[in-house]
N, CA, C and O atoms as a GROMACS GRO file, in nm:
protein
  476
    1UNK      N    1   6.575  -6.131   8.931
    1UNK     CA    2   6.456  -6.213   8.938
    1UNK      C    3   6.336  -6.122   8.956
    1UNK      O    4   6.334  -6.023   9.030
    2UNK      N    5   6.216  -6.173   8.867
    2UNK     CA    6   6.123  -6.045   8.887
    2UNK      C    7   6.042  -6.101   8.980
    2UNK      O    8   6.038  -6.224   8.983
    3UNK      N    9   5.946  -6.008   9.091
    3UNK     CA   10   5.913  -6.056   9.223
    3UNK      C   11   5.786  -6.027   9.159
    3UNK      O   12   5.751  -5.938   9.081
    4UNK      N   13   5.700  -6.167   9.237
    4UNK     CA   14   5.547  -6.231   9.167
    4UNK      C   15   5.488  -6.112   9.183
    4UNK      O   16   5.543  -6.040   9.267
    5UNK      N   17   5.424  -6.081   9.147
    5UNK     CA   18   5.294  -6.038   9.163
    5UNK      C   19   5.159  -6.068   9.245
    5UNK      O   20   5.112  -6.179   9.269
    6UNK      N   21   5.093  -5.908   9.292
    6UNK     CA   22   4.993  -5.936   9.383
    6UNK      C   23   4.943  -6.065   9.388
    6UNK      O   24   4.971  -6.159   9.462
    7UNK      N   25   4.834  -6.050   9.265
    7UNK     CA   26   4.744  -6.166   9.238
    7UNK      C   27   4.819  -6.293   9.245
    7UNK      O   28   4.762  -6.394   9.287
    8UNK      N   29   4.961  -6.295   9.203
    8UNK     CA   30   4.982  -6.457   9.182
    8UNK      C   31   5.023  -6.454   9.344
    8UNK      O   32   4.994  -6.569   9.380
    9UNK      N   33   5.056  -6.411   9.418
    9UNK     CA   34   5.088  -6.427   9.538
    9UNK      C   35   4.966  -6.471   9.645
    9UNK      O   36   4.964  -6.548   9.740
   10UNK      N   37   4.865  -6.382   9.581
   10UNK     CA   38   4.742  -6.422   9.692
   10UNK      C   39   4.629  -6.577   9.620
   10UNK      O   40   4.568  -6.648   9.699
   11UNK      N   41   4.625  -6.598   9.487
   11UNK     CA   42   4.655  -6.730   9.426
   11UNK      C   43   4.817  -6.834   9.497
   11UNK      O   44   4.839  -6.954   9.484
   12UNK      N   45   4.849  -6.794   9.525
   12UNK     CA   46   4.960  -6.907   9.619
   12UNK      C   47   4.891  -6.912   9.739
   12UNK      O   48   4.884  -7.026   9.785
   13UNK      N   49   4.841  -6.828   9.801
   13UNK     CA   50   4.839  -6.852   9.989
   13UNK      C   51   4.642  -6.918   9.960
   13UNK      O   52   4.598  -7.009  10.030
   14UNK      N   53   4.574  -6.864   9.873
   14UNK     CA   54   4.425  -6.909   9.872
   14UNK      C   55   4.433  -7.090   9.826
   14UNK      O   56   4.343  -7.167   9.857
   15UNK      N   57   4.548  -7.129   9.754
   15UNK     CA   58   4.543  -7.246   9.747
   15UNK      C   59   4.664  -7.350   9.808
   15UNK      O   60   4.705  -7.457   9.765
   16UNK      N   61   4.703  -7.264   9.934
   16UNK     CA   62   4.730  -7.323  10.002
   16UNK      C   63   4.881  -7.356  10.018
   16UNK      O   64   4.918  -7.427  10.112
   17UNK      N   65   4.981  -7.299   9.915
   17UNK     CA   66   5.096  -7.291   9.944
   17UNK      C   67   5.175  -7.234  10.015
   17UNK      O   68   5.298  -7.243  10.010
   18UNK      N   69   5.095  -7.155  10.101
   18UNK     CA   70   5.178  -7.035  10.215
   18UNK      C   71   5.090  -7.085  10.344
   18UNK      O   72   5.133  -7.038  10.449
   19UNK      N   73   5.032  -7.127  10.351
   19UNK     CA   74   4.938  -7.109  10.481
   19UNK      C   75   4.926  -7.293  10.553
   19UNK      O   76   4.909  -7.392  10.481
   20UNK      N   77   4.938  -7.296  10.688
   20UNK     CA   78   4.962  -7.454  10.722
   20UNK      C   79   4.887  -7.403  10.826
   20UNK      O   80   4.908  -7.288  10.864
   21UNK      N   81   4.761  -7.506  10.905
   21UNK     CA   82   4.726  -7.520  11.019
   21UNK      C   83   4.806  -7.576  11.139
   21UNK      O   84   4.911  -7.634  11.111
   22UNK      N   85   4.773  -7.568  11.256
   22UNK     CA   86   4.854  -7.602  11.349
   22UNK      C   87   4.838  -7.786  11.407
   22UNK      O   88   4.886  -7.841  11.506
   23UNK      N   89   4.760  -7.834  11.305
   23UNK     CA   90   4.762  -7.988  11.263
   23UNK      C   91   4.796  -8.076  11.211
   23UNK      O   92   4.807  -8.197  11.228
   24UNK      N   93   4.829  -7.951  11.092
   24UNK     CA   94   4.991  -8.007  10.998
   24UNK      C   95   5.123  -8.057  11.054
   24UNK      O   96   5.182  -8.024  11.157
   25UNK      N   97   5.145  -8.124  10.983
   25UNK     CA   98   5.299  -8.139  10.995
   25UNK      C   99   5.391  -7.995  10.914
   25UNK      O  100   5.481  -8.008  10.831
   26UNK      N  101   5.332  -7.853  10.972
   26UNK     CA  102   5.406  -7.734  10.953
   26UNK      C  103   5.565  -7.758  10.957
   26UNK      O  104   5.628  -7.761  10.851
   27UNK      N  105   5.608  -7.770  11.039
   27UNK     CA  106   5.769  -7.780  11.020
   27UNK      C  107   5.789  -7.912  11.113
   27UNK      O  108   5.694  -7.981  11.150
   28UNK      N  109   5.900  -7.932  11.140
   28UNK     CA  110   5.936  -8.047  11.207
   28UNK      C  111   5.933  -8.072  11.357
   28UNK      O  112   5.924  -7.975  11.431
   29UNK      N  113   5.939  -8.166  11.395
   29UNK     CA  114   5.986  -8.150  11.596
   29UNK      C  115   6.084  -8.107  11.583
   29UNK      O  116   6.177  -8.115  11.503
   30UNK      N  117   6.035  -8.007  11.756
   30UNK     CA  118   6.160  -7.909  11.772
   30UNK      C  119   6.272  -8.002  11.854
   30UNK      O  120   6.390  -7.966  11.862
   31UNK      N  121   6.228  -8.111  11.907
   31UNK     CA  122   6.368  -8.223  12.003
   31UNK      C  123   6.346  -8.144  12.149
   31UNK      O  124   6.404  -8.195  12.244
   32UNK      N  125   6.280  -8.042  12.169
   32UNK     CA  126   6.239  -8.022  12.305
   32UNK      C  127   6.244  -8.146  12.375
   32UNK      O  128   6.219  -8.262  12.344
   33UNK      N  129   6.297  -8.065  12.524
   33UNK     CA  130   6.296  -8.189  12.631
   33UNK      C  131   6.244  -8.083  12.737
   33UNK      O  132   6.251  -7.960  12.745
   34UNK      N  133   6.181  -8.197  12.826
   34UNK     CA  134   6.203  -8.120  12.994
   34UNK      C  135   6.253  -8.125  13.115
   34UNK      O  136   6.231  -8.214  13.197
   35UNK      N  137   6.330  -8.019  13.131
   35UNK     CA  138   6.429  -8.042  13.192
   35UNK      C  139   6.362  -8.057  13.329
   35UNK      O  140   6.242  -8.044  13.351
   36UNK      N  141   6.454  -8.085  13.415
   36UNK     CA  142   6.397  -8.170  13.583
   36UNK      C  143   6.388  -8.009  13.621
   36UNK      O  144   6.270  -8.011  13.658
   37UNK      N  145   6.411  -7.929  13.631
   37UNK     CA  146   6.373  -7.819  13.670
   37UNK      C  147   6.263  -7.756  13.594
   37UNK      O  148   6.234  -7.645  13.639
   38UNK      N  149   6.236  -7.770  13.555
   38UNK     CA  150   6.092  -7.692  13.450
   38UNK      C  151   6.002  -7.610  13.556
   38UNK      O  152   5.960  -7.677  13.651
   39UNK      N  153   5.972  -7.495  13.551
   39UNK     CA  154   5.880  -7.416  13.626
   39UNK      C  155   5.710  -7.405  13.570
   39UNK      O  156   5.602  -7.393  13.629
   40UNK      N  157   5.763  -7.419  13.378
   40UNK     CA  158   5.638  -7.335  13.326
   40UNK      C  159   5.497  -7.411  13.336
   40UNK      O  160   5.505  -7.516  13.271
   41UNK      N  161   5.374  -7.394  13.392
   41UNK     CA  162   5.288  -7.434  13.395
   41UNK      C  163   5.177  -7.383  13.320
   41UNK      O  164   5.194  -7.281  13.253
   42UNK      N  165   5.086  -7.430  13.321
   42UNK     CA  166   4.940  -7.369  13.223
   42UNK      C  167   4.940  -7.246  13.312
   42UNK      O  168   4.995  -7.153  13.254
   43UNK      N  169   4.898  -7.214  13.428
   43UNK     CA  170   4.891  -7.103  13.513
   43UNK      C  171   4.999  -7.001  13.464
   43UNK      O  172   4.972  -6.901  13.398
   44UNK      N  173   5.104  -7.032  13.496
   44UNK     CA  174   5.247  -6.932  13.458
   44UNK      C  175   5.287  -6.943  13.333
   44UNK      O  176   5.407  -6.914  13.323
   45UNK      N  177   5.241  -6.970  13.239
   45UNK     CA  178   5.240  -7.018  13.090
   45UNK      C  179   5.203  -7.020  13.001
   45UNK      O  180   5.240  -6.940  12.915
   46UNK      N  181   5.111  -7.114  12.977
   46UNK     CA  182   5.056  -7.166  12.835
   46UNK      C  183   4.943  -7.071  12.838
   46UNK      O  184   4.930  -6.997  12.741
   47UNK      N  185   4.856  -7.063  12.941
   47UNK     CA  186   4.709  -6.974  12.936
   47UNK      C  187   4.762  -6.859  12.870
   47UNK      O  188   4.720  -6.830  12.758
   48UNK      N  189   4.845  -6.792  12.926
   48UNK     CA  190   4.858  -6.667  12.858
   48UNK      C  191   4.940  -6.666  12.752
   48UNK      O  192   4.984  -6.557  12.715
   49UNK      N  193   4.974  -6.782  12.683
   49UNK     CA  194   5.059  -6.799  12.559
   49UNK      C  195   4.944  -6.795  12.491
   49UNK      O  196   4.921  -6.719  12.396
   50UNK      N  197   4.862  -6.883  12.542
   50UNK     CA  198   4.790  -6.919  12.414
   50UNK      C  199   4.645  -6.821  12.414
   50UNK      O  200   4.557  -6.835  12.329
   51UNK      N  201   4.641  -6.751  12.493
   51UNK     CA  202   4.531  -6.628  12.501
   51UNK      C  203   4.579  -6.492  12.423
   51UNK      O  204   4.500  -6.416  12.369
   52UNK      N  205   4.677  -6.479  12.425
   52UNK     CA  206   4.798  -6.370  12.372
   52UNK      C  207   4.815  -6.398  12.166
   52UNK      O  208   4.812  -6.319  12.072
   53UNK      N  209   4.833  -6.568  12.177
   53UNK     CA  210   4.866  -6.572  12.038
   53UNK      C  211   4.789  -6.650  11.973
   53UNK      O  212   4.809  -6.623  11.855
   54UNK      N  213   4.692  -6.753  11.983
   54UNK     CA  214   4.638  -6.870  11.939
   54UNK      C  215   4.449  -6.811  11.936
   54UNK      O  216   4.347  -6.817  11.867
   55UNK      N  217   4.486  -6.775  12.021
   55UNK     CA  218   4.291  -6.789  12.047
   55UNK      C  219   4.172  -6.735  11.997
   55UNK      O  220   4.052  -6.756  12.017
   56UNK      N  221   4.277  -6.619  11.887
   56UNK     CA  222   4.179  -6.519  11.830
   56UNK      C  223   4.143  -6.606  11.660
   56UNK      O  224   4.090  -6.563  11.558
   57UNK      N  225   4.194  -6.726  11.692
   57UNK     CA  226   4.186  -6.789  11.561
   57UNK      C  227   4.113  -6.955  11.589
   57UNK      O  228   4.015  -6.994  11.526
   58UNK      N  229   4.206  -7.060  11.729
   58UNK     CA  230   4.172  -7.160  11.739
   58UNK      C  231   4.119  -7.123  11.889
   58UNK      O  232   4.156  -7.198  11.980
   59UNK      N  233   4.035  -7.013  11.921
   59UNK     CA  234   3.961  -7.064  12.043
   59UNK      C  235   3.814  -7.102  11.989
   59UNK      O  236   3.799  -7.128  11.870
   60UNK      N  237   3.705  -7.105  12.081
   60UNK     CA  238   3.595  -7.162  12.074
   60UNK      C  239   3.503  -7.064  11.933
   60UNK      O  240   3.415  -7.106  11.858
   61UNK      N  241   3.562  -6.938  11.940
   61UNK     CA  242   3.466  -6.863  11.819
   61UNK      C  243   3.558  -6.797  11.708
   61UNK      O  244   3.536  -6.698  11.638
   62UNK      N  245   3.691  -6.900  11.715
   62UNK     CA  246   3.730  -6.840  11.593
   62UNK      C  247   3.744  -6.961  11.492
   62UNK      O  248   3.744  -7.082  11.515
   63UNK      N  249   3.756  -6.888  11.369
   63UNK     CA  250   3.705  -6.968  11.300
   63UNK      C  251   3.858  -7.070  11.272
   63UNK      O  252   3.880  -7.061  11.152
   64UNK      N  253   3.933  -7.132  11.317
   64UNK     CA  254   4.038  -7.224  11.299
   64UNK      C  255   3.999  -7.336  11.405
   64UNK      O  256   3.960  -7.317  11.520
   65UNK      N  257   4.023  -7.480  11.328
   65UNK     CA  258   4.056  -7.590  11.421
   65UNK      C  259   4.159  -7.655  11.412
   65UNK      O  260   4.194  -7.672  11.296
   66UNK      N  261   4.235  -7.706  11.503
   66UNK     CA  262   4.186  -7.761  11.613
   66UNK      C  263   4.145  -7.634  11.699
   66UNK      O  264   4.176  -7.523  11.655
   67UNK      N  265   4.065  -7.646  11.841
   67UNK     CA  266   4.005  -7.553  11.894
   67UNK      C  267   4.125  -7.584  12.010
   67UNK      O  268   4.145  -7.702  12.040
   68UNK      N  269   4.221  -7.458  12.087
   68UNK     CA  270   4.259  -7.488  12.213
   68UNK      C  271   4.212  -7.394  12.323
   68UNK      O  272   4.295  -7.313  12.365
   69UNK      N  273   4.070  -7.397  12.383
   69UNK     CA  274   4.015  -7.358  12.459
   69UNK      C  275   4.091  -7.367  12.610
   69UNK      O  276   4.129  -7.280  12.688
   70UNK      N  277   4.093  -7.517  12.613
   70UNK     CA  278   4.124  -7.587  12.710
   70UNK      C  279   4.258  -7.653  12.761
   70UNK      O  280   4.311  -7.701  12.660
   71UNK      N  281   4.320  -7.672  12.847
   71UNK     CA  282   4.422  -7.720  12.818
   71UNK      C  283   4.457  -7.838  12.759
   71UNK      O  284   4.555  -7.841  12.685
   72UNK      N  285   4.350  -7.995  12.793
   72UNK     CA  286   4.311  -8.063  12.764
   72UNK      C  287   4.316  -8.040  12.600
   72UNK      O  288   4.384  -8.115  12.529
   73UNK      N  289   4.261  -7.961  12.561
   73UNK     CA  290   4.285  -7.950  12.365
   73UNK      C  291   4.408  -7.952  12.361
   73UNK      O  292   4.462  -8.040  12.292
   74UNK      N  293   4.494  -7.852  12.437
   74UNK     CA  294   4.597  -7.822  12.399
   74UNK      C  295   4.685  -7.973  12.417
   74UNK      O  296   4.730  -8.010  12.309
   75UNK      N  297   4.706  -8.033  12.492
   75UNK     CA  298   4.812  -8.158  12.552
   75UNK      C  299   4.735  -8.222  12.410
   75UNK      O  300   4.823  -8.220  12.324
   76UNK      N  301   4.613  -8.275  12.353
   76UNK     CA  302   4.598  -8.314  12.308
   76UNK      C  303   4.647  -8.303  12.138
   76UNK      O  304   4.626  -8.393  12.056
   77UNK      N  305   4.707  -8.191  12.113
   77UNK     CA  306   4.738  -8.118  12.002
   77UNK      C  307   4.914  -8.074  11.970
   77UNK      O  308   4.988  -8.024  11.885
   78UNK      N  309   4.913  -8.129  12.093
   78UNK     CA  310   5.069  -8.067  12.107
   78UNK      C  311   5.157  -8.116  11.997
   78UNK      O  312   5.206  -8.024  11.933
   79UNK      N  313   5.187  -8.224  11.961
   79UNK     CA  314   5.272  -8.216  11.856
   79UNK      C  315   5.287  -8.144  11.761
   79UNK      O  316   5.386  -8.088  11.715
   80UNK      N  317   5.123  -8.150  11.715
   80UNK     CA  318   5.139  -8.013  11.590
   80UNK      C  319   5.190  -7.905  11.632
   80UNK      O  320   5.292  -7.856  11.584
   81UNK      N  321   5.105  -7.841  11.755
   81UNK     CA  322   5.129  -7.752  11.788
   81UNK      C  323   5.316  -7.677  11.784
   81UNK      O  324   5.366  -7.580  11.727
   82UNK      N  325   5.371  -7.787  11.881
   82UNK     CA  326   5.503  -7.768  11.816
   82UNK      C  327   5.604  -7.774  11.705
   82UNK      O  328   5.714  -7.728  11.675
   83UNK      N  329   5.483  -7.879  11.644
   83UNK     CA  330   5.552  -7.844  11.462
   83UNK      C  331   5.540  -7.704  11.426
   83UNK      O  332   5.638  -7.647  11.378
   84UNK      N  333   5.426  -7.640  11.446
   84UNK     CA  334   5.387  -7.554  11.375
   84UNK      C  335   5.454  -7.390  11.442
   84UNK      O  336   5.498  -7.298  11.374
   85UNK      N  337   5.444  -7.394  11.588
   85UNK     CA  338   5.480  -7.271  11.673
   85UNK      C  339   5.608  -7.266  11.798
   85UNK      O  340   5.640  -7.168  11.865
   86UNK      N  341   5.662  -7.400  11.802
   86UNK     CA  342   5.775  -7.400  11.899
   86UNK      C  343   5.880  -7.383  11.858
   86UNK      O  344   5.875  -7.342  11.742
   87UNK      N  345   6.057  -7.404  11.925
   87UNK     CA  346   6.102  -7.363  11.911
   87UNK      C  347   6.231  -7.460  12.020
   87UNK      O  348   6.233  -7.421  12.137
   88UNK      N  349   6.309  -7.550  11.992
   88UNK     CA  350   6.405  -7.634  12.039
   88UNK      C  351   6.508  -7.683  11.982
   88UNK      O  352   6.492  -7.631  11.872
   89UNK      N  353   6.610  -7.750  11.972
   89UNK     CA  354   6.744  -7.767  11.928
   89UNK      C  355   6.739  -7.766  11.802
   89UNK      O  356   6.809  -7.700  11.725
   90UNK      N  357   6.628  -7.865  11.770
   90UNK     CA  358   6.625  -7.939  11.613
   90UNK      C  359   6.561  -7.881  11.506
   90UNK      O  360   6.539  -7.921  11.392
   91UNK      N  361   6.526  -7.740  11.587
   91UNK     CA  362   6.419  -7.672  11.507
   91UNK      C  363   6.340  -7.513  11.571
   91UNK      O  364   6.277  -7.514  11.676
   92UNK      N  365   6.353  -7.413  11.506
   92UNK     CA  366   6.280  -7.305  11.545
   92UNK      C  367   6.100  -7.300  11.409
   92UNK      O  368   6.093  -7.272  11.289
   93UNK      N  369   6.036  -7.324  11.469
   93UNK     CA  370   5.888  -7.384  11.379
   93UNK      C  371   5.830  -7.189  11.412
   93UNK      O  372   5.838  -7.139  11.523
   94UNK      N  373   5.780  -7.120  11.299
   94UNK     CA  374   5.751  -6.986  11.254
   94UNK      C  375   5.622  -7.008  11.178
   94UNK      O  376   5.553  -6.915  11.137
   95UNK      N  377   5.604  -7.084  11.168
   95UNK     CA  378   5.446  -7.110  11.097
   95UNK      C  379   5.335  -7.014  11.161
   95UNK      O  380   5.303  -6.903  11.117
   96UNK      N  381   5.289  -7.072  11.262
   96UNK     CA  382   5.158  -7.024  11.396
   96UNK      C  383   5.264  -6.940  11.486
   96UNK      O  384   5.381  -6.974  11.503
   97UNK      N  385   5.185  -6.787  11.555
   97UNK     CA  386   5.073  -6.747  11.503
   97UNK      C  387   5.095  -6.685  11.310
   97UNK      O  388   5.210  -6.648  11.287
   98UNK      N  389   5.028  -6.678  11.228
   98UNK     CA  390   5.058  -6.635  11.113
   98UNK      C  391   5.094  -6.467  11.121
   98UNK      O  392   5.120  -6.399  11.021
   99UNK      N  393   5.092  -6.418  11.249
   99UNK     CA  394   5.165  -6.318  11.219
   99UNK      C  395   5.299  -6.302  11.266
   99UNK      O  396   5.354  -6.192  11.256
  100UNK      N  397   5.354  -6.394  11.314
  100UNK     CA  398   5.499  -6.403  11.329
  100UNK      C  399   5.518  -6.367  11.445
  100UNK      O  400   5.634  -6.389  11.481
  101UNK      N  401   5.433  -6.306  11.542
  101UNK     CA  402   5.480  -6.196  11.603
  101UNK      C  403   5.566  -6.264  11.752
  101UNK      O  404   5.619  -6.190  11.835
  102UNK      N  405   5.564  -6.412  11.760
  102UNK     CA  406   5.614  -6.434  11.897
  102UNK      C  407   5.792  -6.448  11.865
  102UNK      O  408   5.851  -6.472  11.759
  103UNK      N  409   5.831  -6.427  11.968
  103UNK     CA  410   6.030  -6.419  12.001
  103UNK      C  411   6.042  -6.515  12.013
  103UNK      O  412   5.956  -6.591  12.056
  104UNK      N  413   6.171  -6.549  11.975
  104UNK     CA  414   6.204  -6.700  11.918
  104UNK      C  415   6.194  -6.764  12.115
  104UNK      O  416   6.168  -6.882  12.143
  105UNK      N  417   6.220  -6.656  12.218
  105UNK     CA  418   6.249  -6.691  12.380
  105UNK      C  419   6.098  -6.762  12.381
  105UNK      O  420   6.069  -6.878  12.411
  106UNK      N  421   6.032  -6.681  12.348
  106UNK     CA  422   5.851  -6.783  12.422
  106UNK      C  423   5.836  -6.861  12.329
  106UNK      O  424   5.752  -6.942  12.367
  107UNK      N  425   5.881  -6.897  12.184
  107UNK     CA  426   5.896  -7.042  12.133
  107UNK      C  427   5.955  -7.147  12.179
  107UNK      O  428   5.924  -7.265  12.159
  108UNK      N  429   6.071  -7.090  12.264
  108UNK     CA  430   6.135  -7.192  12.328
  108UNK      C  431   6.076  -7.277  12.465
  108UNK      O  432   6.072  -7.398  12.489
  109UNK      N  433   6.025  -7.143  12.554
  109UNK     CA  434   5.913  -7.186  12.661
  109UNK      C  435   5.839  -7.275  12.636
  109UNK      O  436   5.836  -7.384  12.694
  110UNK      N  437   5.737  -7.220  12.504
  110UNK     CA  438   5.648  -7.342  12.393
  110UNK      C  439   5.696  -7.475  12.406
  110UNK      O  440   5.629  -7.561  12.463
  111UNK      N  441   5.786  -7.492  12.368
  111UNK     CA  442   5.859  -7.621  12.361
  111UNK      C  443   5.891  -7.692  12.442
  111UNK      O  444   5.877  -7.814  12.430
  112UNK      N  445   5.951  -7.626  12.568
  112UNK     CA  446   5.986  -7.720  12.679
  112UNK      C  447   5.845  -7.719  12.743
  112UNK      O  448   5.813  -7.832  12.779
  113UNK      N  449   5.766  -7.639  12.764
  113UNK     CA  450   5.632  -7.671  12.839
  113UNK      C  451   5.569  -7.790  12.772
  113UNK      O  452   5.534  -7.886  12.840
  114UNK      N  453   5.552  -7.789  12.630
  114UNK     CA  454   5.490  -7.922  12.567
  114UNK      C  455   5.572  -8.060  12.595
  114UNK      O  456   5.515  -8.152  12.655
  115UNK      N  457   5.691  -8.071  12.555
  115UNK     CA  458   5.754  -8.145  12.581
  115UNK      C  459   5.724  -8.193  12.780
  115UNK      O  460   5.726  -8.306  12.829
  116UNK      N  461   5.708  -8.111  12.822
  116UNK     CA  462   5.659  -8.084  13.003
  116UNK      C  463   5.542  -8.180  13.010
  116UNK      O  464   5.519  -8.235  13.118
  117UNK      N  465   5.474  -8.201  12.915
  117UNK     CA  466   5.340  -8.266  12.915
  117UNK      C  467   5.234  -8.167  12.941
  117UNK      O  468   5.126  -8.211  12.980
  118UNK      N  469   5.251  -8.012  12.920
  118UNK     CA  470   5.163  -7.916  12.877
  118UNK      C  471   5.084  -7.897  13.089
  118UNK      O  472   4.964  -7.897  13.116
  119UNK      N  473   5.158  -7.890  13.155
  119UNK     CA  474   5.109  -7.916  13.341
  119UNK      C  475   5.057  -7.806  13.345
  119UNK      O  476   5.004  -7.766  13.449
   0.00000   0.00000   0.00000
């Protein structure tokens, strides 16, 4: 099989066949639950999840929306969010961040913290 070419490759992602926001329905629910023990909080958690991987794109001056500044954005966003970047029974979601770079372990965190109601 001969492998596309530059141009037709960057013609795929400019119109949109490679690239999904974190509003999309990117991949599916992950079936995350939370368990009665759950520790992870915005404090021990999500802040630095989402300061680490999200923010240089959907915080207040980058150029992606939804914006998750706040946590409040975030609870508010969460489904996508876990379509697009979590990680639970029914599903490991690789979409967000677009550089791949998080371990499938803090996708999973992702998941049960949202499923957590994002605390």
């Amino acid at each position: 099989m001969k492998a596309p070419s530059l141009l037709g490759l960057a013609l795929f992602v400019v119109a949109g066949g490679g690239v999904s926001a974190c509003g999309d329905a990117a991949g599916q629910a992950t079936g995350s639950t939370c368990p009665s023990d759950s520790a992870l909080t915005y404090d021990n958690f999500g802040q630095d999840f989402f300061k680490t991987n999200c923010l240089a794109c959907h915080g207040s001056n980058g150029p992606q929306s939804p914006k998750y500044d706040t946590v409040a954005q975030i609870r508010a966003n969460g489904s996508g969010i876990d379509k697009a970047a979590a990680a639970g029974p029914d599903a490991v979601n690789t979409v967000m961040p677009n550089t791949g770079s998080v371990a499938e372990a803090e996708r999973r965190k992702l998941g049960e913290w949202l499923a957590c109601g994002a605390p």
